[in-house]
C-alpha positions, 0 to 999 in steps of 0.5 A: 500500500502507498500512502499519497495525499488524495483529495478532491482538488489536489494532485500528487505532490512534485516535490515530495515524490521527485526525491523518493529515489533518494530517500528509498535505497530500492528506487520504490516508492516508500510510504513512509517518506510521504507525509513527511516530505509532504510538509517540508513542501508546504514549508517551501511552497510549490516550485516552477514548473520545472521543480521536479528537475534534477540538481544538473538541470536549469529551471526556467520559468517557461516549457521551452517549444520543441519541434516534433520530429517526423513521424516516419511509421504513424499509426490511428487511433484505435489502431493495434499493430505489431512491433516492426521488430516484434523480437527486440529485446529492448525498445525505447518509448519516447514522447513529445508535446507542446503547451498553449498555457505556460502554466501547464507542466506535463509528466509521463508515467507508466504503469505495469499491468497484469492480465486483468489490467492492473498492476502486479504490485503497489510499486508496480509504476514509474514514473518522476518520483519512481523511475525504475520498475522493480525489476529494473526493467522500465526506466524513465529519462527526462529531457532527451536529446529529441524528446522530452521524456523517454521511458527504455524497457527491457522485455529480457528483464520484465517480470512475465506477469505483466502483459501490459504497459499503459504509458500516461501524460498527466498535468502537474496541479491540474485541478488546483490551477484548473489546466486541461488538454486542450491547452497542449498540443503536438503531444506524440509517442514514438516507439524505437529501436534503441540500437540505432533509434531507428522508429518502429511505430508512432501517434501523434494525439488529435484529439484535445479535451477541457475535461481532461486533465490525463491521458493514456496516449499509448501502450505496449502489451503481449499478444500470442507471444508477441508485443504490439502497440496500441494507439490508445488516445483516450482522456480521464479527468484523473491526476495521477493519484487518481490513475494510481487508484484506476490501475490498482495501485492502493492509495490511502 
């Protein structure tokens, strides 16, 4: 069990989970760290919205535009294909997006799910403040080169209970400073051969809602054997403590 802050109008803490990793010897989430971190935010007030940076990264006070690359293997929304090299042992998630109101501060989250949709365990997602599975599997990188966020997994090392990979983007403080979807734009996944980040398949959203505040823009999951992607592009009025408590993971 994780125990987060969870009410009505108020999303997961930055800060107070940006340095669990530091705090938690095994780079999972420990409840116990939470609460306290929890007040030593309140004492220092919310961030930028680049806070949750590292120490080697400069805060800015606006998102920096970025140009999306050319999306050479696009998919539909909808659409559920084959990985081009469906026996890769490792592939490279990587994503993209723009902002229409600088006040919005997007993450990228993934969750590992089992057959029946939910996680195999409490620590079971990675995301800012966890950026490695348990099993070292999936790992989050922020800032890349050509993207902004990028999550690695590695199929050799994944648990084989989980059959899925639902990848998220989430608006920080969405409900507190009442951002949505439609104030972004250019949003995109694009998965890639991580030998020479050559691209197997990718989706760039179209659709933009005012009641959305997340999005599960994509996923990876195991068919007969094989792993495939799925354009998903659908929204949820959902933070990200929310979306813990909608894959399973248990939130007090």
């Amino acid at each position: 069990m994780i125990q987060l802050p969870v009410t009505s109008g108020r999303i997961l803490e930055r800060s107070t989970l940006s340095s669990l990793n530091a705090n938690c010897s095994d780079d999972y989430v420990c409840a116990d760290n939470i609460l306290s971190l929890n007040t030593r935010k309140r004492k220092t007030g919310a961030g930028s919205a680049q806070s949750h940076a590292t120490p080697a990264q400069t805060s800015v006070s606006s998102p920096t535009v970025i140009r999306v690359p050319v999306l050479l293997h696009p998919v539909s929304k909808g659409q559920k294909s084959p990985l081009l090299d469906g026996n890769l042992p490792r592939v490279l998630a990587c994503f993209g997006w723009n902002v229409k109101n600088t006040d919005c501060d997007v993450d990228v989250s993934a969750f590992l799910l089992n057959q029946s949709g939910k996680v195999i365990g409490d620590s079971w997602f990675v995301f800012y403040g966890q950026t490695q599975s348990p099993d070292r599997s999936t790992c989050l990188t922020e800032q890349t080169k050509d993207d902004r966020q990028m999550i690695s997994i590695d199929f050799t090392k994944l648990n084989p209970a989980v059959k899925k990979i639902v990848f998220v983007m989430t608006i920080h403080e969405a409900f507190e400073k009442r951002l949505h979807f439609d104030m972004l734009k250019d949003a995109y996944i694009r998965i890639l051969n991580p030998s020479d980040r050559r691209e197997l398949l990718s989706f760039r959203l179209t659709d933009y809602y005012t009641n959305v505040i997340s999005m599960a823009i994509g996923e990876i999951y195991q068919h007969n054997g094989k792993w495939k992607f799925n354009a998903v592009g659908n929204g949820l009025a959902r933070d990200l403590a929310g979306l813990c408590e909608f894959y399973g993971v248990q939130v007090i």
